[in-house]
N, CA, C and O of each residue as an XYZ file, in Angstrom:
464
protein
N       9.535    -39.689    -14.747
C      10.946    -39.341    -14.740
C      11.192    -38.316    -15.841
O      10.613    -38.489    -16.914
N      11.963    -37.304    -15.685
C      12.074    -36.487    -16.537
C      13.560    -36.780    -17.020
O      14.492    -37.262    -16.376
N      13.504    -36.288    -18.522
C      14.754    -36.344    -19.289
C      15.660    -35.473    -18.530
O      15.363    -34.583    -17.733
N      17.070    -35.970    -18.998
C      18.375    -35.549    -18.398
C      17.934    -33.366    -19.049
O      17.918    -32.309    -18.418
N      17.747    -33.626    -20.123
C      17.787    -32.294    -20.732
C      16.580    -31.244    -20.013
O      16.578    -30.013    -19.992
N      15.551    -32.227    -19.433
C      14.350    -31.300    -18.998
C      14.522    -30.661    -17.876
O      14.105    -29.539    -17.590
N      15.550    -31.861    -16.813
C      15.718    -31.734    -15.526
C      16.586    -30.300    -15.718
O      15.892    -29.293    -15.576
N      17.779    -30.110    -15.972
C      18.645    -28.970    -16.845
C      18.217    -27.836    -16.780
O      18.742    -26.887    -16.198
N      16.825    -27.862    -17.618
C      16.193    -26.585    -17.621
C      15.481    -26.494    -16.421
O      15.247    -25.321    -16.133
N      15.172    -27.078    -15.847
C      14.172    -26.626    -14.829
C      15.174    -25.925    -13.700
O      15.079    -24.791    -13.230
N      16.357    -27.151    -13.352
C      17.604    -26.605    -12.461
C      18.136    -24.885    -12.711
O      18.300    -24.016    -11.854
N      18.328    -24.798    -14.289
C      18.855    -23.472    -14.728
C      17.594    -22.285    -14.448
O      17.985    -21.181    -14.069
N      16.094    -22.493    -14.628
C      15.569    -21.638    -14.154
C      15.343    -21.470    -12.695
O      15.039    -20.322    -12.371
N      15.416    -22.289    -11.803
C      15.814    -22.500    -10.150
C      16.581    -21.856     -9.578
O      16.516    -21.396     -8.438
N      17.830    -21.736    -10.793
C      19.052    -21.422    -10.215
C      18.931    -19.639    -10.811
O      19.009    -18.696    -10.024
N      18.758    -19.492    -12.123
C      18.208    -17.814    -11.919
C      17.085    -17.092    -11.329
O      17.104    -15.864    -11.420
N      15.962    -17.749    -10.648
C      15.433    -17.413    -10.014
C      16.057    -16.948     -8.309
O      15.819    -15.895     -7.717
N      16.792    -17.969     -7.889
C      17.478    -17.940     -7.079
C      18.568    -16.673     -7.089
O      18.821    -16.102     -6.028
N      19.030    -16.373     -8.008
C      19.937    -15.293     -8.059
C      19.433    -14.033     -8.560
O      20.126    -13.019     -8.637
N      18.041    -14.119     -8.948
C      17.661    -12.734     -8.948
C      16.598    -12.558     -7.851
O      15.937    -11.520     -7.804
N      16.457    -13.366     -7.137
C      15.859    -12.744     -5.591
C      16.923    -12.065     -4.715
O      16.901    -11.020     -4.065
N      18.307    -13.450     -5.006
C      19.686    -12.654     -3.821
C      19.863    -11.047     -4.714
O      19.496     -9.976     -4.230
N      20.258    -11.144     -5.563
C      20.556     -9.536     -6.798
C      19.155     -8.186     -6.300
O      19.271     -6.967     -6.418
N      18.061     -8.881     -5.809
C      17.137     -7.896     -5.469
C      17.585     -7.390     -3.943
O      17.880     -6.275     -3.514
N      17.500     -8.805     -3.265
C      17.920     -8.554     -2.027
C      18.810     -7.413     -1.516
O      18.614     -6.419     -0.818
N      19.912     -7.975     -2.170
C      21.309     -7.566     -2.315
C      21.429     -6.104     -2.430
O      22.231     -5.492     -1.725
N      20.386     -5.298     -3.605
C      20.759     -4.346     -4.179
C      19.396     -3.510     -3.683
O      19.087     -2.523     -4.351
N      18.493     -3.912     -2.419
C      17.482     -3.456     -2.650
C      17.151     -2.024     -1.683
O      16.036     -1.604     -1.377
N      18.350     -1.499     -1.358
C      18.523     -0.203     -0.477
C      18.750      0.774     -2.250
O      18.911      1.994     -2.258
N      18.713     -0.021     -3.494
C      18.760      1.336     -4.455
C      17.669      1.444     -5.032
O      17.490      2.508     -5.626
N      16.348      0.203     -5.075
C      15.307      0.386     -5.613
C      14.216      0.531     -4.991
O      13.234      1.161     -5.385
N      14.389     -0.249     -3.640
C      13.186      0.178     -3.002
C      12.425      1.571     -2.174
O      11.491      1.693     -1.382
N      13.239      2.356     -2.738
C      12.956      3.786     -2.029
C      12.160      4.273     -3.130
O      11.349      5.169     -2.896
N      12.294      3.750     -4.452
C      11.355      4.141     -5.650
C      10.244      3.243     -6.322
O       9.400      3.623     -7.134
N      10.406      2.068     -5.852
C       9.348      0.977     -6.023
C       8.381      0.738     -4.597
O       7.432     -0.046     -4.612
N       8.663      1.320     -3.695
C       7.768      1.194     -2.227
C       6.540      2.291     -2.531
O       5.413      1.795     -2.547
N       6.597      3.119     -2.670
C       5.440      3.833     -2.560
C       4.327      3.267     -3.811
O       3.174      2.908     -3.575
N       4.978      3.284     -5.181
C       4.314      2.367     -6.099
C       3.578      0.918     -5.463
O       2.396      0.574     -5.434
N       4.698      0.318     -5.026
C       3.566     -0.776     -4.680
C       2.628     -0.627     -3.602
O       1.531     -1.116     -3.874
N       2.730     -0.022     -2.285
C       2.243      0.167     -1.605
C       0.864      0.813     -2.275
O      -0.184      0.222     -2.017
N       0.799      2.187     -3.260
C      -0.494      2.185     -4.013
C      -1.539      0.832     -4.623
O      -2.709      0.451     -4.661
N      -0.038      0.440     -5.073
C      -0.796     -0.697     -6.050
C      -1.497     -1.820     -5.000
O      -2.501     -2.457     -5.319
N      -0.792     -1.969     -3.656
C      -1.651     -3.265     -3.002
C      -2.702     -2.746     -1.943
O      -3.215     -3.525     -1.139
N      -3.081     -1.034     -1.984
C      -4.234     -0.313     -1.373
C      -4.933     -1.234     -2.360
O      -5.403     -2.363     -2.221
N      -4.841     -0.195     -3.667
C      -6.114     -0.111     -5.092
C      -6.098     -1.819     -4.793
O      -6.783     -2.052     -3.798
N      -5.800     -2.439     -5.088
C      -5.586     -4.205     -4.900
C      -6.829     -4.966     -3.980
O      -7.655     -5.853     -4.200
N      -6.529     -4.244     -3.029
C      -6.904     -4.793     -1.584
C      -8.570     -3.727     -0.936
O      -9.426     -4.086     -0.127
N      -8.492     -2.858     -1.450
C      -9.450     -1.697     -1.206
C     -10.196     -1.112     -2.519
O     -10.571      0.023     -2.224
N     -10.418     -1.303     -3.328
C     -10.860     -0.400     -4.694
C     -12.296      0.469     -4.109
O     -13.191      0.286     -3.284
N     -11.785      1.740     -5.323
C     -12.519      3.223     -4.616
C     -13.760      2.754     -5.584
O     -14.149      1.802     -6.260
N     -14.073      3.948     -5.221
C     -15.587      3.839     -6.633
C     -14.974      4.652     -8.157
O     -15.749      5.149     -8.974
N     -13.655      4.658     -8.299
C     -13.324      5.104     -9.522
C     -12.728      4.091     -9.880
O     -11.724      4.324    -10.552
N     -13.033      2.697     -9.630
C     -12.776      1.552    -10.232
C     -14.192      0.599    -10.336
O     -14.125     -0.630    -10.357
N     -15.445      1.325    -10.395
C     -16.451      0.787    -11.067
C     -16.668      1.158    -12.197
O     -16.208      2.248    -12.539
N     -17.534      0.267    -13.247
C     -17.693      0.176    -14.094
C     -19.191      1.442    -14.469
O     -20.231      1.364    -13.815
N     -19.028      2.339    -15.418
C     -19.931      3.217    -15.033
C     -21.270      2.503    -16.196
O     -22.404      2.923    -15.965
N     -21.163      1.775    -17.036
C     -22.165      1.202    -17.655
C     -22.632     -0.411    -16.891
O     -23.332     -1.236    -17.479
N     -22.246     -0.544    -15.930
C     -22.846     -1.928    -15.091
C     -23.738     -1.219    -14.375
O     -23.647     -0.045    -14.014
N     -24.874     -2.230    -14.133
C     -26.236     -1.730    -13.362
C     -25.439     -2.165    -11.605
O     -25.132     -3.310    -11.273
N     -25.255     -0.881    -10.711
C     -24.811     -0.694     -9.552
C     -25.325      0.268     -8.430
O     -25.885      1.198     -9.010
N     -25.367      0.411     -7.356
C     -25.718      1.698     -6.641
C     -25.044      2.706     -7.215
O     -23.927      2.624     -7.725
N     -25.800      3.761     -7.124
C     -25.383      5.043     -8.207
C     -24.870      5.042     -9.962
O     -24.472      5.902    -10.747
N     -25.167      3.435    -10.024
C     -25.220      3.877    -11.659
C     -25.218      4.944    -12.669
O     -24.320      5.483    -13.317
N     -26.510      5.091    -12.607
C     -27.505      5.854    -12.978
C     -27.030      7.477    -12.323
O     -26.728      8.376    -13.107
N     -27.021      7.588    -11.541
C     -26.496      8.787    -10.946
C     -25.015      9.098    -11.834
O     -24.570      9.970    -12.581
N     -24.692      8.132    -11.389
C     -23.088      8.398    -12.058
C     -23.077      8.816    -13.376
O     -22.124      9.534    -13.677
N     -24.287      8.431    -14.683
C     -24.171      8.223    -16.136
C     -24.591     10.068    -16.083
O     -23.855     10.886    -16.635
N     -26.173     10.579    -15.153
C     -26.512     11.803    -15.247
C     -25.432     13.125    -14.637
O     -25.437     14.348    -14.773
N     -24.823     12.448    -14.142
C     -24.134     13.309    -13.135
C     -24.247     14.325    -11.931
O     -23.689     15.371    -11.598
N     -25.390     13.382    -11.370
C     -25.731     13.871    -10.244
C     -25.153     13.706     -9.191
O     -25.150     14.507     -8.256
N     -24.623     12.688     -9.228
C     -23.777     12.383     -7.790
C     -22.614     13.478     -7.288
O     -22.317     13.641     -6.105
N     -21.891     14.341     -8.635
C     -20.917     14.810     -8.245
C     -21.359     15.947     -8.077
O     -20.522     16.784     -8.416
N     -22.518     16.484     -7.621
C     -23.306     17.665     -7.615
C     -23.975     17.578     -6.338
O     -23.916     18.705     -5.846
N     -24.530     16.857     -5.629
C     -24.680     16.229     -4.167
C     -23.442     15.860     -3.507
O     -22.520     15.148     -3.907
N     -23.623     16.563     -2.286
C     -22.452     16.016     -1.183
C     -22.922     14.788     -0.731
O     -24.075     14.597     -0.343
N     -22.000     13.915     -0.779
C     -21.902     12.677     -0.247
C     -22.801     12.401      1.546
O     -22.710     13.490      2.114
N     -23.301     11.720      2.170
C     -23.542     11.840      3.515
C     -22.413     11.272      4.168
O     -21.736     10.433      3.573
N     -22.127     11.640      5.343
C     -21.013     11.430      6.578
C     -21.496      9.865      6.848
O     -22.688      9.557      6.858
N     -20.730      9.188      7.003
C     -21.038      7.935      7.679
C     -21.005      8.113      9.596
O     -20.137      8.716     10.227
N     -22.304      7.338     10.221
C     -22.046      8.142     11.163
C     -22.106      6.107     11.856
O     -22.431      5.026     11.366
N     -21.518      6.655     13.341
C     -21.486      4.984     14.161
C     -21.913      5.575     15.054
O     -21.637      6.678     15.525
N     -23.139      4.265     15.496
C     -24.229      4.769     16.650
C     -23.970      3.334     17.710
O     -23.966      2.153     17.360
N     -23.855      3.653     18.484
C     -23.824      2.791     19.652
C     -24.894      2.748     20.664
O     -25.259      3.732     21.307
N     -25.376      1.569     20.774
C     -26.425      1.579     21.774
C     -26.106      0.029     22.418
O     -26.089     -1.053     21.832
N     -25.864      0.345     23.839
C     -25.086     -0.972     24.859
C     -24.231     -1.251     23.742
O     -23.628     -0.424     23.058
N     -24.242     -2.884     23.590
C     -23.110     -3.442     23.194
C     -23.229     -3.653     21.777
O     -22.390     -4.370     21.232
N     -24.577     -2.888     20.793
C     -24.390     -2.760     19.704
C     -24.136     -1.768     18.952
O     -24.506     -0.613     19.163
N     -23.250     -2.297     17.690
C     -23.099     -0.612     16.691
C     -23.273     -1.420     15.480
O     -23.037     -2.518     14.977
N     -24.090      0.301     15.190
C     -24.379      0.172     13.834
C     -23.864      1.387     12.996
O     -23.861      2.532     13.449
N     -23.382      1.027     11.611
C     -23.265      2.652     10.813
C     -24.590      2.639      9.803
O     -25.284      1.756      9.296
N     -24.568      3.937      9.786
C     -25.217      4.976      9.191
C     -25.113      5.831      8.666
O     -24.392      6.635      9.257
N     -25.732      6.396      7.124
C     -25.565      7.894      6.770
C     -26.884      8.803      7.463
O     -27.153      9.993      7.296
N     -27.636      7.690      8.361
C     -28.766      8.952      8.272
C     -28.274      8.569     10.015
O     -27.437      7.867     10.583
N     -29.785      9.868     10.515
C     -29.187      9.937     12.231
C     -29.445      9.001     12.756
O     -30.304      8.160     12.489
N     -28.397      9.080     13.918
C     -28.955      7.665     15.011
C     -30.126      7.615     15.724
O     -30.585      8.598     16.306
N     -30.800      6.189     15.712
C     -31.737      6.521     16.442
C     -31.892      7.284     17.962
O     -30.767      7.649     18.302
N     -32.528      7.508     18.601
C     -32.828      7.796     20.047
C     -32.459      6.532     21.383
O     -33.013      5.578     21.930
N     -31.563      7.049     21.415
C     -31.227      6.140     22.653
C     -29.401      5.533     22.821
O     -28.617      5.024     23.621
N     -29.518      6.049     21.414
C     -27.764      5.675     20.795
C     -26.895      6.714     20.708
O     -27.204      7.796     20.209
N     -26.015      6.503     21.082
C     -24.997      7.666     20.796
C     -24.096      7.925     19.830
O     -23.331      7.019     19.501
N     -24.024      9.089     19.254
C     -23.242      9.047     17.821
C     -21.532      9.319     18.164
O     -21.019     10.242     18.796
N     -21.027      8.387     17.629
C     -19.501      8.795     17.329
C     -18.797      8.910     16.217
O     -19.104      8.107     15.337
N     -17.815      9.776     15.943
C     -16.616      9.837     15.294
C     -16.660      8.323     14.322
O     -16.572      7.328     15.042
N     -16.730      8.153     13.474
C     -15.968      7.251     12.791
C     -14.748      7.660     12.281
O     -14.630      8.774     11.769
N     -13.705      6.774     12.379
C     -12.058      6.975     11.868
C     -12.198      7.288     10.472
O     -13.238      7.148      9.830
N     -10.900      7.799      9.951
C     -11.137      7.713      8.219
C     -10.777      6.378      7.731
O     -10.008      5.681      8.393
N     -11.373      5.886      6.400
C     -10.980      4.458      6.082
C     -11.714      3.538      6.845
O     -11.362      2.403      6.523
N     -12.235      3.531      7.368
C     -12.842      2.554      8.975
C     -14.202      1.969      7.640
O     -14.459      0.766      7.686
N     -14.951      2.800      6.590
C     -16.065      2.455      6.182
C     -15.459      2.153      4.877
O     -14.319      2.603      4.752
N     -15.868      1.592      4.007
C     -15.555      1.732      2.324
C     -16.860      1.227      1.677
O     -17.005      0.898      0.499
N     -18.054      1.226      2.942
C     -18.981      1.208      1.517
C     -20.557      1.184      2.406
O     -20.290      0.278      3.195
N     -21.706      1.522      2.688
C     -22.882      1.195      2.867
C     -23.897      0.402      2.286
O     -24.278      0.842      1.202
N     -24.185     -0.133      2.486
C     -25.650     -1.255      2.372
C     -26.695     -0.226      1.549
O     -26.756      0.952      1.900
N     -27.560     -0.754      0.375
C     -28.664     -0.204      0.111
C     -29.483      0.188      1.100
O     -29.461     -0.712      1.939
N     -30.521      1.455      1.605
C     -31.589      1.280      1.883
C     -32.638      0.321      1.722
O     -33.172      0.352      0.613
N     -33.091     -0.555      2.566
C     -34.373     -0.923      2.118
C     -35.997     -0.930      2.318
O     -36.719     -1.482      1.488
């Protein structure tokens, strides 16, 4: 059971919580035309992180590349999608023989598998 005084506070933060969701609600044709694109960045980077959110001293694919600076001196390879019957696979290198190469969308990839 909580004290008369605890219950109080918890009610009073309930109750301004409550009134600054309606106050957002309420008012939110003046902020959200300037807080939408912000968040919308913020829950890409969130939800998707590029490779300019790795750590360049952690041992990673292209580490090492990244510390010499070779990577930004090499063009990247195309990610390519090979279909053969009812399987696909991606790739930076060519498709095998027998598969057909398509178009991948943009965004469709965010990352390849080591060689092994």
């Amino acid at each position: 059971m909580r004290s008369p005084r605890e219950r109080t506070l918890w009610a009073g933060l309930a109750a301004l919580a409550i009134g600054g969701a309606v106050a957002a609600w309420w008012y939110a044709d003046r902020w959200l035309p300037h807080a939408g694109p912000w968040a919308q960045q913020t829950w890409r980077s969130m939800t998707r992180p590029g490779p300019e959110t790795l750590s360049r001293d952690k041992g990673g694919p292209g580490a090492a590349a990244a510390r010499t600076g070779a990577a930004a001196s090499a063009p990247a390879a195309q990610p390519r999608k090979c279909v053969q019957g009812d399987r696909i696979t991606y790739t930076d290198q060519p498709c095998p023989p027998g598969s057909q190469d398509q178009a991948v969308q943009s965004g469709a990839i965010t990352s390849l598998p080591a060689q092994r």
